[in-house]
FILUMNU-409126 format. One line per 3 residues: number of its first residue (from 1); their letters; for each residue x, y, z of C-alpha. Coordinates in Angstrom, 3 decimals, decimal comma. Layout:
// residues N
NUM> a> X Y Z; ... .
This chain:
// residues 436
1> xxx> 0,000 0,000 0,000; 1,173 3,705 -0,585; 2,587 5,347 2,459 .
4> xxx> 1,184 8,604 1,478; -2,258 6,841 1,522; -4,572 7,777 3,989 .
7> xxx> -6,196 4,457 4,216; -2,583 3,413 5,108; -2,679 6,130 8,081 .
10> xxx> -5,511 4,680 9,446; -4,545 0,964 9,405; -1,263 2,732 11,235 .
13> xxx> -3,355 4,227 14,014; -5,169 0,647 14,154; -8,328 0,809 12,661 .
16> xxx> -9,561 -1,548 10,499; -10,759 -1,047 6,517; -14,252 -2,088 7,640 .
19> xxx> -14,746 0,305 10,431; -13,450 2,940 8,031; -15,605 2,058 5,639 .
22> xxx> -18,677 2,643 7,742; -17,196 5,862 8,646; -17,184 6,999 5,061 .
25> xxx> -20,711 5,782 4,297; -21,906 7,890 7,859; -19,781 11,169 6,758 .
28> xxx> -21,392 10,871 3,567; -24,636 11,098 4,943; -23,970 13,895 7,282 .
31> xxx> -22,518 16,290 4,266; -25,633 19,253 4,256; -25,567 18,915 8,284 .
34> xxx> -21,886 19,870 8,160; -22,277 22,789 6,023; -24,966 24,018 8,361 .
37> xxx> -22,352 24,063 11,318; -19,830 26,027 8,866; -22,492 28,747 8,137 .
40> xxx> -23,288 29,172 12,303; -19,497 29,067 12,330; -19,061 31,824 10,088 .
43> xxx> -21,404 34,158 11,600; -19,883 33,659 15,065; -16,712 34,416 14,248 .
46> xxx> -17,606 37,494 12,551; -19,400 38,195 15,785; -16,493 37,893 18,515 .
49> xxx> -13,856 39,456 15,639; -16,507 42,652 15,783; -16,668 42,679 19,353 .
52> xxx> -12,440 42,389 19,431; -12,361 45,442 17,062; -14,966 47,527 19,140 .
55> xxx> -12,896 47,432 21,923; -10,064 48,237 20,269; -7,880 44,963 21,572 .
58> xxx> -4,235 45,950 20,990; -0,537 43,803 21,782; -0,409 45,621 24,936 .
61> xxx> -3,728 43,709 26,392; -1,166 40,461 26,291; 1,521 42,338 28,475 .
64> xxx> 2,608 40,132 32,367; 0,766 41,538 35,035; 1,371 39,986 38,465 .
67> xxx> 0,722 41,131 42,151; -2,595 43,335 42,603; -3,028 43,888 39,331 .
70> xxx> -4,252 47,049 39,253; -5,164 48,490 35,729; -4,786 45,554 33,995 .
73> xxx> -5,652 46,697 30,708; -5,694 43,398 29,123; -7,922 41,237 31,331 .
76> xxx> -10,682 44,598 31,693; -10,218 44,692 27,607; -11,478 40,462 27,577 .
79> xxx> -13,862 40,952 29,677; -14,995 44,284 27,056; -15,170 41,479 24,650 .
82> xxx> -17,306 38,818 25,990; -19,543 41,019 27,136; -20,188 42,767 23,657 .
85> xxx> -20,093 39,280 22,074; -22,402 38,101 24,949; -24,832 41,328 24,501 .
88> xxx> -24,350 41,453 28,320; -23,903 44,790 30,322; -20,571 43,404 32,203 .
91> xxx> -18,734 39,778 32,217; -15,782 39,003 34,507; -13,484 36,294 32,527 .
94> xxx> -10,841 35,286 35,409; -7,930 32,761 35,716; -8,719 32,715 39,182 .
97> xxx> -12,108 31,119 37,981; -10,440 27,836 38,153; -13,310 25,463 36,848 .
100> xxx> -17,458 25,677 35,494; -18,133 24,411 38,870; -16,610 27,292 40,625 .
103> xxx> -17,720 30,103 38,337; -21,927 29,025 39,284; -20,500 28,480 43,130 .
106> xxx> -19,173 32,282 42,738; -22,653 33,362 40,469; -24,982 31,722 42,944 .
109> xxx> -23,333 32,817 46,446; -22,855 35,720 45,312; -25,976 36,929 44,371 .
112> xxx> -27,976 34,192 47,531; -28,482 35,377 51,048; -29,730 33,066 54,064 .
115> xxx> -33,213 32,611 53,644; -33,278 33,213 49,896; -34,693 30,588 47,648 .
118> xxx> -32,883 29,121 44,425; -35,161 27,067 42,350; -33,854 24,389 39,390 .
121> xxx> -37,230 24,352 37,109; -34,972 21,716 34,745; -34,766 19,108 38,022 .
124> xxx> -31,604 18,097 39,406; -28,522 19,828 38,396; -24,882 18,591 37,252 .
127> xxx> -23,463 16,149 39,494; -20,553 18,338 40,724; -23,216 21,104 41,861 .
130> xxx> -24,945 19,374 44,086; -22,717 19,806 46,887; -22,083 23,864 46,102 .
133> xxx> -25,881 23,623 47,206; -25,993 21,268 49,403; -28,664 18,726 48,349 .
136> xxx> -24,968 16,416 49,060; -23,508 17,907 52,407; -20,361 19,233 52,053 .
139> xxx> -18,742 22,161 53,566; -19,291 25,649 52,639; -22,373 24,839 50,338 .
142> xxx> -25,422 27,079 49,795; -27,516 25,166 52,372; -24,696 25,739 55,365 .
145> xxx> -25,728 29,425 54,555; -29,441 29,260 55,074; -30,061 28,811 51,241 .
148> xxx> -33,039 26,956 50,677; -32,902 25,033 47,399; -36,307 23,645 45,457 .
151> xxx> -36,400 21,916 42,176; -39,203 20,741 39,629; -38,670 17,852 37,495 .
154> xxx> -39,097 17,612 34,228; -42,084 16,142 32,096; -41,859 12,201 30,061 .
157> xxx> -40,439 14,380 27,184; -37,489 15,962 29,111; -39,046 19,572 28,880 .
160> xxx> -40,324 22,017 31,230; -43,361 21,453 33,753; -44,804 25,340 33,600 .
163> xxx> -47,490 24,491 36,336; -45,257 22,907 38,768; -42,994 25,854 37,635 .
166> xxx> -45,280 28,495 38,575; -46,625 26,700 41,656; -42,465 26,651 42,973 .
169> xxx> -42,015 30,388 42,413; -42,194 32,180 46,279; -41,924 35,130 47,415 .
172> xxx> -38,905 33,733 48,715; -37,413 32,637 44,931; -34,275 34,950 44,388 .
175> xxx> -32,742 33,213 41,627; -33,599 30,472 39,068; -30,582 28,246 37,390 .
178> xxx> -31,106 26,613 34,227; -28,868 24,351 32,984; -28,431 24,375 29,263 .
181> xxx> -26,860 20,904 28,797; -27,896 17,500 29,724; -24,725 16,424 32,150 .
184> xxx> -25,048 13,058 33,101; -28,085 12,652 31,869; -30,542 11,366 28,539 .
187> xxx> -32,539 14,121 28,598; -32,260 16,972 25,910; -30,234 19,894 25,743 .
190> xxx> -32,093 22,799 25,617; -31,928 25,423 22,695; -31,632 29,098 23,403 .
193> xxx> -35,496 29,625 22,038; -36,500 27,361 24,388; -34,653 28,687 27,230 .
196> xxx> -36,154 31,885 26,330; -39,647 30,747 26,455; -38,710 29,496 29,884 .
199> xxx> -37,200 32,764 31,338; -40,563 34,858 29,721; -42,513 32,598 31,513 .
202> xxx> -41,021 33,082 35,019; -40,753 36,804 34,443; -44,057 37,179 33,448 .
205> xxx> -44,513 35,795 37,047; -41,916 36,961 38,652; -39,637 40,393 37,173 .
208> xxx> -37,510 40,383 40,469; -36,199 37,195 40,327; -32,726 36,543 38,925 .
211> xxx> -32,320 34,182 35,762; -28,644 32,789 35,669; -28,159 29,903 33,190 .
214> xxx> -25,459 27,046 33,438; -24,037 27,647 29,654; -21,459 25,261 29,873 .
217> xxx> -21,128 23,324 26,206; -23,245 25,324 24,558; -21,451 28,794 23,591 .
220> xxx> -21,592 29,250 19,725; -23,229 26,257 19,162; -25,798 28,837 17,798 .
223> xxx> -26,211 32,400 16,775; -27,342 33,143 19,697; -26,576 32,681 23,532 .
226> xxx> -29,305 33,109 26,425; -28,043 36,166 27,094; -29,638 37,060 24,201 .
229> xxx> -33,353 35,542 25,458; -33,574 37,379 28,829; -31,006 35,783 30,890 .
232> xxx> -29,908 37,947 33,736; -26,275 35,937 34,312; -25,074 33,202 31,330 .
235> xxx> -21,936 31,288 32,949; -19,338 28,910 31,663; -15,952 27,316 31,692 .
238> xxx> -12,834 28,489 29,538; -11,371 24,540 29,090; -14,714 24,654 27,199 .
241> xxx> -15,964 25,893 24,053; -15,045 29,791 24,789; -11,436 28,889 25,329 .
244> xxx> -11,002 27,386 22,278; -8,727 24,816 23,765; -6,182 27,298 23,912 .
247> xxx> -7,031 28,915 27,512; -5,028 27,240 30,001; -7,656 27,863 32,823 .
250> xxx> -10,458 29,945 33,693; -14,362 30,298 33,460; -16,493 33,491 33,043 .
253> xxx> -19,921 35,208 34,398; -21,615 37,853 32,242; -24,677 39,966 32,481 .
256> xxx> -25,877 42,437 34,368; -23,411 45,031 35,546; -25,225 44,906 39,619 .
259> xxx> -24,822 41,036 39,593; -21,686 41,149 38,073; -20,277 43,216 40,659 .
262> xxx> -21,708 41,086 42,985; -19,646 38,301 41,533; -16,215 40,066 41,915 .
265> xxx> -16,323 41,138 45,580; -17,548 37,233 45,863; -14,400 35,823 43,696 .
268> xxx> -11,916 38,434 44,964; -12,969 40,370 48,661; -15,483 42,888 49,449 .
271> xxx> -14,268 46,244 48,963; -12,319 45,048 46,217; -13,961 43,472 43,145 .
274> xxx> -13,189 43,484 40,183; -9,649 45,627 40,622; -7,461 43,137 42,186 .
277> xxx> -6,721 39,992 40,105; -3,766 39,457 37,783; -3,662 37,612 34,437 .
280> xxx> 0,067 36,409 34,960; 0,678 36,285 31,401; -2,283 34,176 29,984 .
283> xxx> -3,774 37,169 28,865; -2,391 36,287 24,809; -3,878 32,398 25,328 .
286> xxx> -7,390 33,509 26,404; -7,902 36,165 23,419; -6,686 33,771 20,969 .
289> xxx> -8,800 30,819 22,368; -11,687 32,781 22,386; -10,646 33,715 18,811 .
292> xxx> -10,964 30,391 17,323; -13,956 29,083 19,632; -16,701 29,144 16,921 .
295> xxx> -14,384 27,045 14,336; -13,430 24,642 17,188; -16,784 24,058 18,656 .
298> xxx> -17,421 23,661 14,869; -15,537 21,239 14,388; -16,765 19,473 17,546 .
301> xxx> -20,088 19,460 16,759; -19,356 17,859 13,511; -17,630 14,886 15,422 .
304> xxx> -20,761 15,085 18,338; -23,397 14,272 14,931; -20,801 11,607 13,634 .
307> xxx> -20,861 10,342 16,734; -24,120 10,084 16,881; -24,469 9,108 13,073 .
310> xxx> -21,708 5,843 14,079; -24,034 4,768 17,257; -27,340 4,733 15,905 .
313> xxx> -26,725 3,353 12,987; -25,874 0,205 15,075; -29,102 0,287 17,602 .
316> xxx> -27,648 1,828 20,064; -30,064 4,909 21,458; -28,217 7,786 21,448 .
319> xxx> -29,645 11,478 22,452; -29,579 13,763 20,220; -29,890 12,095 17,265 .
322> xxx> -28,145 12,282 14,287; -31,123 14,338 12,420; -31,625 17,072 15,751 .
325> xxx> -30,753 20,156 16,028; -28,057 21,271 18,275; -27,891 23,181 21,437 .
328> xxx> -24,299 22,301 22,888; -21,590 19,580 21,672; -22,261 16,879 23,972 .
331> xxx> -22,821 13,548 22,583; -24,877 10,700 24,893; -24,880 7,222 23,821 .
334> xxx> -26,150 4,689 25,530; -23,968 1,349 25,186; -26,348 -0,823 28,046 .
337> xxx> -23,150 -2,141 29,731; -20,198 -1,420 31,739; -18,156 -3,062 29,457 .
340> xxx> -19,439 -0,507 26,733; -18,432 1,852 28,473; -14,784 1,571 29,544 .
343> xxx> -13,917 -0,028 25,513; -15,769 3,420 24,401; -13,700 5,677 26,807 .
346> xxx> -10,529 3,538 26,469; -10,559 3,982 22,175; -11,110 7,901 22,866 .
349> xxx> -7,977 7,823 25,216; -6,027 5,504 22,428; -6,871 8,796 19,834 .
352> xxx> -5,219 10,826 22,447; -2,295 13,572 21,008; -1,398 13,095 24,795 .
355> xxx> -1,363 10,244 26,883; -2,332 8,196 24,447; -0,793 4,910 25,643 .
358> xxx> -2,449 4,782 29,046; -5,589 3,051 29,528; -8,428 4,614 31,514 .
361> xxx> -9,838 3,216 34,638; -13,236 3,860 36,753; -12,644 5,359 39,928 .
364> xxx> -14,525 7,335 42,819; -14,327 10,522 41,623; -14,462 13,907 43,935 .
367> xxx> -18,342 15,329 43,268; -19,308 12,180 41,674; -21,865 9,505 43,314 .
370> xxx> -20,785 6,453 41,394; -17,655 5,349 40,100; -16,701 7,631 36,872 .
373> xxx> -14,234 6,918 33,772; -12,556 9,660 32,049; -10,816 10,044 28,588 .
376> xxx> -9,098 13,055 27,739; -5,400 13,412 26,414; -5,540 16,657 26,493 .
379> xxx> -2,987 19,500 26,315; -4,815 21,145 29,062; -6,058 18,983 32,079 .
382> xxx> -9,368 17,784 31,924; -10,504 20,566 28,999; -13,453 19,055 27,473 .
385> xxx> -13,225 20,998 23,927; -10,338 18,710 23,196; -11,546 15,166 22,431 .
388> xxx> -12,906 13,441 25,486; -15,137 11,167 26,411; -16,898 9,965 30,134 .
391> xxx> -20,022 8,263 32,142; -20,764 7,189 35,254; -20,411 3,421 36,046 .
394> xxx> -24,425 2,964 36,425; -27,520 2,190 34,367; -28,465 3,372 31,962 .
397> xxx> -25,024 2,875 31,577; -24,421 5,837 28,962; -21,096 7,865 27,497 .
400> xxx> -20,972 11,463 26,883; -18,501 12,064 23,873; -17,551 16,115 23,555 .
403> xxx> -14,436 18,247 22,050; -12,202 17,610 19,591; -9,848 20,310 18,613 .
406> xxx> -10,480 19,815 14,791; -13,152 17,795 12,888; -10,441 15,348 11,938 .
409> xxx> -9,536 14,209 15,325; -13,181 14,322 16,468; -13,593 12,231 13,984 .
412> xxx> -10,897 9,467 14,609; -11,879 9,527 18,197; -14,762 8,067 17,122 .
415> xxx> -13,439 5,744 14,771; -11,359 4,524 17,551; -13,865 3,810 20,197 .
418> xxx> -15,608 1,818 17,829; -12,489 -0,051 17,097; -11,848 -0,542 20,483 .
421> xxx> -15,473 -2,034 21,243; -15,070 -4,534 18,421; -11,540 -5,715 19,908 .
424> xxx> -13,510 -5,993 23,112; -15,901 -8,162 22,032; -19,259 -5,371 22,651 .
427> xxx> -19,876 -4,908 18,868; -18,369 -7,555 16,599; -17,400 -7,011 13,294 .
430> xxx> -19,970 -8,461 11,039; -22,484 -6,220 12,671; -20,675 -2,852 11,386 .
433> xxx> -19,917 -4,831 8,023; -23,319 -5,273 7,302; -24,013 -1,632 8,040 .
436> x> -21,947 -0,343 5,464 .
């Protein structure tokens, strides 16, 4: 075979003709989906190189800044920027924001007294927040301050129930979160027009009450963001989409200017806010990042539909589907076994730029309540824009695929967890032959 071949390449990186094959026949079918992501692309990068130009972003924005940092031109200039590409009033975009999980601990005690009321209408939040409220017990949460915490579930179809919704709002309700993704579990993600109807509906009830949304995995999946829809406070991660895989750390809060504030004398010290709080020199990283975030998450949501394209296409029940629209770059897919699982996760690790000879293992994971498995070679620890994969070790038993820096990798990541569930013995061979 020619060298210069790329079936050759990907008999090199072990898989076989036949799962390539398959791969071919899905990408086919996916062609008119893809050009749809490169269109939303397009717009959204026009969008956050308009906002970079408004606020006239110069070299000197990437200068060191340590100590106090005082008049740090460069991190007030981001935070310029994601507000205007946010349509926000303020945003604070910090390295000291060290995870997603820490920037809605900061949004939410920050803008929470005792007594207040924070109501989930979307039922029970990401796994890791559970103790920043305290529905787990674990120091410093919400609860240990006299927060009172309510939730509504969700109807059969994984959407909102408005009467229970309505009923839950109390005089006591100070702030509402809605989280846009589906973390560890099969229901949908929800799109920004939906998130919108949502936040109409509980103003139309209730103006007073603060709407913050969890928008982890979704920015510039669309046009929009729910800042755009009425949301008081949007929040998210920069080892996510807005970082572009190129910010080393971080997570941002934007919206309104009063809760904003709020935020910064909550991150940094009363008295103090938003003025203290150097960028030590990652200041070049997080422009750039956020630069390139609508061609990465591009690219990412073309390997989260091949994904799902690969997984359905062999029975397995996978959420969205290949066919749905988007609203952030997670992929679920439901593999009915533990086995599944760990052969999925292991082939993402095996397509790994980093790490990729190491073989991932379930463990107890801090925040978790089961066992977890994680795959992520990443350049930057545990950034889930690169290619990654994870799932709890329970029924229903289920993977969540994200990232992937460019379409290509996404797209061998997938090849190779397929590969690597064949080798196990989960899918076998003549089943993804016959599918071609």
């Amino acid at each position: 075979m020619n060298r210069t071949d790329t079936q050759y390449m990907y008999e090199q990186m072990g898989i076989s003709p036949e799962v390539r094959a398959y791969g071919q026949k899905i990408e086919e079918e996916l062609g008119g989906r893809f050009r749809r992501f490169d269109e939303t692309a397009e717009y959204n990068q026009l969008k956050v190189l308009h906002a970079m130009q408004k606020n006239r972003v110069s070299e000197s924005c990437f200068n060191y800044v340590s100590g106090y940092g005082y008049n740090d031109m460069g991190r007030d200039t981001l935070e310029a920027v994601y507000a205007s590409t946010f349509h926000t009033e303020a945003a604070l975009v910090r390295p000291q924001i060290t995870c997603g999980t820490h920037a809605l601990a900061v949004a939410l005690s920050a803008n929470l007294r005792p007594g207040d009321e924070l109501l989930s209408p979307v039922g029970k939040p990401y796994d890791t927040l559970e103790e920043v409220i305290g529905i787990r017990p674990s120091r410093g949460s919400l609860a240990e301050y006299g927060v009172i915490y309510r939730q509504t579930e969700l109807l059969e179809d994984g959407y909102f129930d408005y009467p229970a919704i309505e009923k839950a709002l109390t005089e006591k309700t100070k702030v509402v979160t809605i989280q846009r993704s589906k973390g560890y579990q099969t229901r949908p993600s929800y799109s920004v027009e939906k998130i919108g109807e949502l936040i109409a509906f509980i103003k139309e009830r209730r103006p007073d009450v603060i709407c913050m949304v969890d928008n982890c995995y979704g920015e510039f999946v669309e046009r929009t963001e729910p800042s755009d829809v009425g949301a008081d406070m949007i929040v998210g991660s920069l080892i996510k989409n807005p970082g572009g895989g190129l910010a080393p750390i971080g997570g941002y809060i934007a919206g309104k200017k009063e809760l904003i504030e709020n935020c910064a004398c909550r991150l940094t010290s009363p008295g103090l806010g938003r003025e203290v709080g150097a960028s030590l020199g990652v200041m070049q990283s997080l422009y750039q990042g956020f630069f390139l975030a609508p061609t990465v998450v591009c690219g990412a949501l073309k390997g989260a539909v091949f994904a799902a394209g690969v997984y359905e296409g062999l029975g397995f029940p996978v959420i969205p589907n290949s066919r749905e629209s988007r609203h952030d770059i997670i992929q679920a897919v439901t593999l009915g076994s533990p086995e599944g699982v760990i052969a999925f996760c292991r082939g993402i690790q095996a397509a790994a730029p980093v790490d990729s000879y190491v073989s991932p293992e379930p463990w107890a994971m801090p925040g978790y309540d089961s066992d977890v498995i994680m795959a992520a070679g990443a350049f930057v620890q545990g950034s889930s824009i690169e290619l990654s994969a994870d799932g709890p070790i329970k029924p229903p038993y289920a993977v969540y695929f994200q990232g992937g820096l460019t379409w290509n990798h996404a797209k061998l990541g997938i090849l190779k967890s397929l590969q690597s569930m064949v080798d196990a013995g989960t899918i076998s061979e003549e089943r993804i032959r016959r599918s071609v």
